[in-house]
C-alpha positions in Angstrom: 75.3 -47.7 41.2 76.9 -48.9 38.3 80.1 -50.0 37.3 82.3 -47.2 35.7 79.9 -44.4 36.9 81.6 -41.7 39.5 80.5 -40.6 42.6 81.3 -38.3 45.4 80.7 -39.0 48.6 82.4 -38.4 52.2 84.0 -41.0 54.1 82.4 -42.1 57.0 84.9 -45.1 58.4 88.0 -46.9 57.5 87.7 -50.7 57.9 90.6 -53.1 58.3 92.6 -53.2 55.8 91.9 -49.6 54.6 88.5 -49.9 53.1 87.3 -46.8 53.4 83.1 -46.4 53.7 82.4 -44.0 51.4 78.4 -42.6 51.9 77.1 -40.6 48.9 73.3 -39.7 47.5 73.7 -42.8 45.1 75.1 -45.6 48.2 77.9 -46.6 49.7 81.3 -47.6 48.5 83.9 -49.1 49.4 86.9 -47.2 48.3 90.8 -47.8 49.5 93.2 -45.3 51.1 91.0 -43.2 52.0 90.1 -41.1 55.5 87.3 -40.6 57.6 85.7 -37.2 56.9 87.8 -37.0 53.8 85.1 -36.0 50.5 86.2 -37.9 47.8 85.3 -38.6 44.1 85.7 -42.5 42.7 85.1 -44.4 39.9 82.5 -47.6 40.7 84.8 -50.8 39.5 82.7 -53.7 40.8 79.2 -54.4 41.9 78.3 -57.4 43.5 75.2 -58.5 45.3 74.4 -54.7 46.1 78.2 -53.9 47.2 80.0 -51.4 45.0 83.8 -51.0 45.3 85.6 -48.2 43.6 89.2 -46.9 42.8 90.2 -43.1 44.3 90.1 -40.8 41.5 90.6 -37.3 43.5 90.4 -36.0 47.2 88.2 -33.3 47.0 88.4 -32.1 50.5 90.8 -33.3 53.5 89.3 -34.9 56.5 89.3 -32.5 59.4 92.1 -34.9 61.3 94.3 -34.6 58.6 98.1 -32.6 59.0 100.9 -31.6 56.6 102.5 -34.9 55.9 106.3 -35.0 56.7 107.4 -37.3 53.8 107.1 -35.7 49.9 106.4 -39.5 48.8 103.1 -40.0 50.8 100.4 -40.6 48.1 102.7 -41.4 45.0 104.7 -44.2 47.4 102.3 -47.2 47.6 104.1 -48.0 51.6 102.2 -45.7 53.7 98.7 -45.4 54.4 98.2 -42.8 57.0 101.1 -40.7 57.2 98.9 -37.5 57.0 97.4 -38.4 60.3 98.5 -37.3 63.6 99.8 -40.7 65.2 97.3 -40.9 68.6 94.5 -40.4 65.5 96.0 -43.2 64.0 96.0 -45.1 66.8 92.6 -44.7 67.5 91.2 -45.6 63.9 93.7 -48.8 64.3 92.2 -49.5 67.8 88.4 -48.8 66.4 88.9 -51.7 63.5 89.8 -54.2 66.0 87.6 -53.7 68.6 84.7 -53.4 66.0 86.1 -56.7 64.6 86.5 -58.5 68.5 82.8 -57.2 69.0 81.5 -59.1 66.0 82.5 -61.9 67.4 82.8 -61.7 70.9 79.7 -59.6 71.8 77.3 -62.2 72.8 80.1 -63.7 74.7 78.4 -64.1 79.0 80.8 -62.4 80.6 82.7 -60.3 78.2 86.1 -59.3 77.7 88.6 -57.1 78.7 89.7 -54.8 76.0 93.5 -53.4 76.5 93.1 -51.0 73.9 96.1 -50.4 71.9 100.0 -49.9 72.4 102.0 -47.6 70.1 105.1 -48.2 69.2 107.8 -46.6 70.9 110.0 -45.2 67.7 107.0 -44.2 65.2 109.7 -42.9 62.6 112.6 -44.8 61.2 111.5 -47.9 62.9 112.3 -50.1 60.1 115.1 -52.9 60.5 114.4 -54.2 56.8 113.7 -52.9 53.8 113.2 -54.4 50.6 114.1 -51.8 47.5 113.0 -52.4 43.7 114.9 -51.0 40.8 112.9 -49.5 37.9 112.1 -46.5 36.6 108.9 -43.9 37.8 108.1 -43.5 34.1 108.2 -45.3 31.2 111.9 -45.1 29.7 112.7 -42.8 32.5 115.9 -42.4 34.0 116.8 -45.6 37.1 114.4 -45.5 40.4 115.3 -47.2 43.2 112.8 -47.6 45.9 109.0 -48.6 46.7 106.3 -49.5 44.2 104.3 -46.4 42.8 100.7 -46.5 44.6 98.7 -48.7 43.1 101.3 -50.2 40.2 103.1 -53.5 39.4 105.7 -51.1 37.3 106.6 -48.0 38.4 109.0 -47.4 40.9 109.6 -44.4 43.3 113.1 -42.9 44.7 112.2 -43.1 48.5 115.0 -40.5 49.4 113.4 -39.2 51.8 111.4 -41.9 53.2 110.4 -41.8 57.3 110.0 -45.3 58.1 113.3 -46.2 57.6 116.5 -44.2 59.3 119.4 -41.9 57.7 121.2 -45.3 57.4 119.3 -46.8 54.5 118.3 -43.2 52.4 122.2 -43.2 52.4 122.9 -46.8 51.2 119.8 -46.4 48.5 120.8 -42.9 47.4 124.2 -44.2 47.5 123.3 -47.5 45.0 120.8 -46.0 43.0 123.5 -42.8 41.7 126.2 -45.6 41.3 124.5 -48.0 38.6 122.5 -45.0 37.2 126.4 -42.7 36.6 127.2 -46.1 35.0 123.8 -46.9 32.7 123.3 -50.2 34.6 120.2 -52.3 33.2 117.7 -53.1 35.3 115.5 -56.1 35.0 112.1 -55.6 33.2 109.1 -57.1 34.7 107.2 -57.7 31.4 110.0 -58.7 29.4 112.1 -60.4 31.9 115.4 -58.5 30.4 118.0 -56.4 32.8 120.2 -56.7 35.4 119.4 -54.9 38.7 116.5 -56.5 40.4 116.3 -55.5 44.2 118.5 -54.3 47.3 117.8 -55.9 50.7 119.5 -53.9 53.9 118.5 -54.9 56.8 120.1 -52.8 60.6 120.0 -53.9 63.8 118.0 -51.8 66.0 119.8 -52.3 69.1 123.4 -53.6 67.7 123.7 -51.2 64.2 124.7 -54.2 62.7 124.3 -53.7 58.6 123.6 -56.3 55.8 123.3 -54.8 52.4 122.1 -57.8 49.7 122.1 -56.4 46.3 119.7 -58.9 44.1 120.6 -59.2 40.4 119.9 -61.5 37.1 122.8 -63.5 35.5 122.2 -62.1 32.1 124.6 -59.3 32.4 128.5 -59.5 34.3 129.3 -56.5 36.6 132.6 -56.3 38.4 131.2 -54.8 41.6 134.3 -53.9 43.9 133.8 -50.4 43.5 130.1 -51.0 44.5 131.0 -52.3 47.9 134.0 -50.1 48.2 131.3 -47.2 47.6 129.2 -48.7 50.4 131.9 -48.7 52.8 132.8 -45.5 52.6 129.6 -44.0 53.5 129.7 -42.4 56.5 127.2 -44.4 58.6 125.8 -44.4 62.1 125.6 -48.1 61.9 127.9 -50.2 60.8 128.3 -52.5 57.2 128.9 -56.4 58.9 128.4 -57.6 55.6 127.6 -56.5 51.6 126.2 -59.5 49.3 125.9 -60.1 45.9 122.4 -62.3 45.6 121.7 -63.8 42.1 118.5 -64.6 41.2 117.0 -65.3 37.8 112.9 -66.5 38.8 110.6 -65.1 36.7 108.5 -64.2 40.0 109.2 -60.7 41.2 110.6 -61.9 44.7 113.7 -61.9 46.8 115.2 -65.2 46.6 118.7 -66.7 45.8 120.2 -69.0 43.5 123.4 -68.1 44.5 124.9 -65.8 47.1 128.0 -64.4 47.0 129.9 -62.6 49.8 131.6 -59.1 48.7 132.2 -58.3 52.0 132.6 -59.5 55.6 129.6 -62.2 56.5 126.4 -63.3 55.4 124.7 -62.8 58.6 124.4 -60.0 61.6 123.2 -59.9 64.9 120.1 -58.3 67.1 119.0 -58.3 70.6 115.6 -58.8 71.7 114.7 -58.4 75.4 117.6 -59.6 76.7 118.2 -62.3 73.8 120.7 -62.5 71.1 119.2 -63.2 67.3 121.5 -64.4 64.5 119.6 -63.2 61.6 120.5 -63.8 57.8 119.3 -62.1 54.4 116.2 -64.0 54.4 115.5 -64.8 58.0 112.4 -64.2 59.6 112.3 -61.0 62.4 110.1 -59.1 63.0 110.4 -55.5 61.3 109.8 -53.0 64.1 112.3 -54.3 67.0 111.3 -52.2 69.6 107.4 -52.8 68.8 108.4 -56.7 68.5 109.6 -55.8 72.4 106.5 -54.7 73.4 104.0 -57.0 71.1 106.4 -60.1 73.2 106.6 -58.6 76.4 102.5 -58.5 76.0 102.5 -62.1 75.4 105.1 -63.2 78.1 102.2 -60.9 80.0 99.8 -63.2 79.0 101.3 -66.6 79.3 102.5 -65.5 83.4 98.9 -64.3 84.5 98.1 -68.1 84.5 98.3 -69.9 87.2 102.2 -70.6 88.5 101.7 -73.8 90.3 104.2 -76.1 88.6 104.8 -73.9 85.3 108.2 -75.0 85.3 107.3 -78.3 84.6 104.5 -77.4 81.7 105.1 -78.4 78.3 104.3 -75.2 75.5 104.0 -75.3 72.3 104.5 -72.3 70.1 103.1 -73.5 66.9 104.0 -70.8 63.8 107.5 -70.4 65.7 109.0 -68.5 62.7 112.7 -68.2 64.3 111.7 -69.1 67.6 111.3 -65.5 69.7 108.4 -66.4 71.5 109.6 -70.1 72.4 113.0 -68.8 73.7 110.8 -66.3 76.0 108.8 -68.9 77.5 111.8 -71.2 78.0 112.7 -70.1 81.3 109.2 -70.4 82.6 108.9 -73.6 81.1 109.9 -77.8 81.3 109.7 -77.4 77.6 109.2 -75.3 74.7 108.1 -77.3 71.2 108.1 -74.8 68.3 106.8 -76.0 64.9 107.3 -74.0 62.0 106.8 -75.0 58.0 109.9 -73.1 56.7 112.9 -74.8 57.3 115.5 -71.7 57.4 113.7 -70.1 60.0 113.4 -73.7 62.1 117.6 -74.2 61.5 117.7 -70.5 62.8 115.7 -71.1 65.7 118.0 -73.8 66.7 121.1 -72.0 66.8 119.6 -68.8 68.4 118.3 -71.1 71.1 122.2 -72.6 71.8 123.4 -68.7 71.4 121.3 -67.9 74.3 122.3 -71.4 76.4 118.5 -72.2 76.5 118.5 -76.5 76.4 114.8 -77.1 77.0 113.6 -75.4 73.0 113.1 -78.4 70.5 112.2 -77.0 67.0 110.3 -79.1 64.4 110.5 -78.1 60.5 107.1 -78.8 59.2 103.1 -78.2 58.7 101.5 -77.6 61.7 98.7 -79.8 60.6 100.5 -82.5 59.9 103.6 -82.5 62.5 101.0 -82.0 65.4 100.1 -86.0 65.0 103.8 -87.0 65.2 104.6 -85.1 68.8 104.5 -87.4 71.6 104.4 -84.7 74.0 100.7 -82.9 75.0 101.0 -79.1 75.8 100.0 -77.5 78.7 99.7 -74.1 76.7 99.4 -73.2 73.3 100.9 -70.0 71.8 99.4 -69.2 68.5 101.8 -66.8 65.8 99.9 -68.0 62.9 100.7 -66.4 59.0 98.5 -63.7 57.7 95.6 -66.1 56.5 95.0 -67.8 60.3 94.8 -71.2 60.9 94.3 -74.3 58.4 90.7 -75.6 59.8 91.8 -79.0 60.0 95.3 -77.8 62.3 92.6 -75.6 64.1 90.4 -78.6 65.2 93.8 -80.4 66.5 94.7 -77.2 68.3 91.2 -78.0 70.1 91.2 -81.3 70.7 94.4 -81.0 73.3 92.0 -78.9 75.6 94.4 -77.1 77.3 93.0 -74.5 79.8 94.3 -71.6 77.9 95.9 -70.0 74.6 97.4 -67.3 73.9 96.8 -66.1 70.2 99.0 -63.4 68.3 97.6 -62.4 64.8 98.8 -59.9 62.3 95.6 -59.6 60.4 92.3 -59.6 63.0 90.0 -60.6 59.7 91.4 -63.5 59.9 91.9 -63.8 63.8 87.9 -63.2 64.6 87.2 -66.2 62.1 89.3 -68.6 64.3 88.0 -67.3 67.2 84.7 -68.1 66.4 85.6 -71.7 66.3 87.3 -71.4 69.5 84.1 -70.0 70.8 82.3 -72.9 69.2 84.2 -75.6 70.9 84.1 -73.9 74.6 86.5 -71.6 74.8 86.0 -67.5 75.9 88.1 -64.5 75.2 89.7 -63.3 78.3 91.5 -60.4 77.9 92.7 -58.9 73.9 95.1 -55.9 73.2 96.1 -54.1 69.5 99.8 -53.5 69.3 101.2 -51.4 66.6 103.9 -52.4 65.0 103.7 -50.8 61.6 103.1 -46.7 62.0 101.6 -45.3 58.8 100.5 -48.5 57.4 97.3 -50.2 57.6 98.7 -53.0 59.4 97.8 -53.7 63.2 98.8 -57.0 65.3 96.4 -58.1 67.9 97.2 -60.7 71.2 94.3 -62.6 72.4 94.3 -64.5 75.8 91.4 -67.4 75.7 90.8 -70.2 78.4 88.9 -73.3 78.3 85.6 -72.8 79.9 83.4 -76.2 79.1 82.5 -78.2 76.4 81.4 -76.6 73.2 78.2 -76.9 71.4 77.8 -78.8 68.5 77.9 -77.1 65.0 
């Protein structure tokens, strides 16, 4: 194969993260969102070392799993994957990538592993408790879009009106927002030229309060009185309800949701959710997880795993939950535990944890702001257990190898990307540890996204590499 020529070919597999294996007379392909049996044509964009990758020029036939999407963005909206899939179908392809990835790894292992398979999650539509919108337009010089990111564009911007992941709540706030600046010819800010006003809107719902905090994210170049915004938002007739509306300014080049300055238009800058039986004071930028009632069950899987050890004394153990984020996971252990350290490099979450640990009366969480790597030489304190939450990319070799070195008889890993999971866990392997027991939980219907809990124990030194 070359680059630029087409092919056609069917699709045999879908790999994490949504590569499909595309088989044809001329090779294989890889080839992005895509589904197995689906025949497709695709345009070869890179060749390297025998590999081809191409772009997805048409679907020429569906796959035989496929069903009638029920969302009229899937395929032009660039946030779902497989919406066209039946969700136990989904499931299983979700559950086949990890378990193909675990066995790569793990299948040598003496022994074995218990598999857990996968857990859905209980609410597959409107599941969403945050949502970051875009303002632009669909087309070039077309009239104002408020929404997601066209499929496979920097630019262009779709109107998700009707959008499943997300509940009646936020299609009404978006609609809402997106018909008042465009009635009133509001600019919004270019991503080429750096010109325009309207940048984002952040709402973010409690699943189990309601609780509502709208952030609307704008440039400085342009003055908007915007009472009759938030008076707009406040008289939509809501299930939840508005705890606060914010006017966010932000002026970086980057196209992200940060703030220079935040003003409150209404009510507070903060809202609260519940989380097995905690209480979470969450602000426009904090970290939570984005599924509540999946976060529920990807926790409640790894309070699973931390009380199948051995209870002997576990309320004098010492944990540390390293990647704390705003400290979920160390607040569940707490009870259970002497101590709870968390470590976490962003500062916000870390000042978040603290508080959310005094709103729930738990005295025996101490949270450190700082590199893992680095703050793990400056604890005085030598864990019992580990609990791993680690970012998207894994573990920092060097923090890895200090993870190791405190030998503690078992870990608990929780990964949201398994690519990057099975490449620690062969170090773990290395260094004489084995995979006990592992379980997918999905958190993120219709996406390509899967999180995956691990349960390793010490089992001997480990050979040298």
């Amino acid at each position: 194969m070359k680059k630029g020529q087409v092919i056609e070919g069917i699709v045999g597999r879908v790999d994490f993260p949504n590569k499909g294996i595309v088989e044809s007379g001329e090779g294989r392909c890889i080839v992005k969102n895509t589904l197995p049996g689906q025949r497709v044509s695709c345009r070869i964009n890179k060749v390297r070392k025998g590999k081809a990758e191409g772009r997805l020029l048409e679907v020429l036939e569906k796959s035989p799993m496929e069903v009638e999407s029920p969302c009229e963005h899937f395929g032009t909206c660039g946030g779902c994957t497989y919406l066209s899939l039946p969700y136990e179908k989904q499931l299983a392809l979700k559950e086949e990538q990890v378990k193909g990835l675990l066995d790569s790894v793990l299948g040598k292992q003496e022994g074995g592993y218990i598999f857990e398979r996968i857990k859905g999650s209980p609410e597959v539509y409107g599941y969403r408790n945050k949502m970051e919108f875009s303002f632009g337009d669909e087309i070039k010089d077309g009239p104002l879009a408020l929404g997601m990111h066209k499929r496979g564009s920097f630019y262009d911007i779709v109107t998700v009106s009707d959008c499943k992941i997300m509940d009646e709540d936020y299609r009404k706030i978006l609609s809402g927002t997106r018909n008042f600046f465009a009635e009133r010819n509001v600019s919004f800010h270019h991503r080429l030229s750096h010109q325009g006003y309207l940048r984002h809107l952040l709402v973010r719902k409690a699943s189990k309060t309601g609780e509502i905090l709208i952030a609307l994210v704008t440039t400085t170049q342009e003055e908007h009185d915007l009472t009759a915004f938030r008076e707009m938002l406040l008289s939509l007739e809501l299930k939840g309800k508005i705890v606060g509306i914010l006017h966010t300014k932000n002026d970086s080049v980057a196209d992200v949701v940060k703030s220079d300055e935040t003003i409150i238009l209404y009510g507070q800058d903060y809202f609260y959710e519940e989380l097995l039986g905690l209480k979470f004071k969450i602000s426009q930028f904090s970290f939570f997880q984005t599924n509540t009632y999946g976060a529920e069950v990807l926790y409640e899987t790894a309070r699973e795993y931390i009380g199948s050890l051995s209870p002997e004394g576990k309320a004098d153990k010492v944990i540390f939950d390293l990647y704390s984020g705003t400290g979920t996971i160390a607040q569940m252990m707490a009870p259970v535990a002497g101590k709870v350290i968390g470590v976490e490099i962003v500062e916000e979450a870390v000042e978040a944890a603290k508080k959310n640990a005094e709103l729930n009366y738990l005295h025996n969480c101490e949270f450190i702001a700082g590199d893992v790597l680095k703050v793990l030489d400056e604890i005085e304190e030598k864990p019992d257990f580990i609990i791993l939450d680690p970012p998207r990319d894994g573990i920092h070799p060097k923090a890895l190898k200090k993870i190791i070195d405190y030998k503690v008889d078992r870990l608990v890993y929780i990964s949201c990307k398994p690519t990057s999971l099975v490449r620690d866990l062969e170090v773990f392997l290395e260094n004489g540890y084995r995979v006990e027991r592992a379980v997918a939980v999905d958190q993120f219907p219709w996406t390509a996204q899967i999180e995956t809990v691990i349960l390793m124990q010490k089992c001997g030194a480990g050979k040298k590499r």
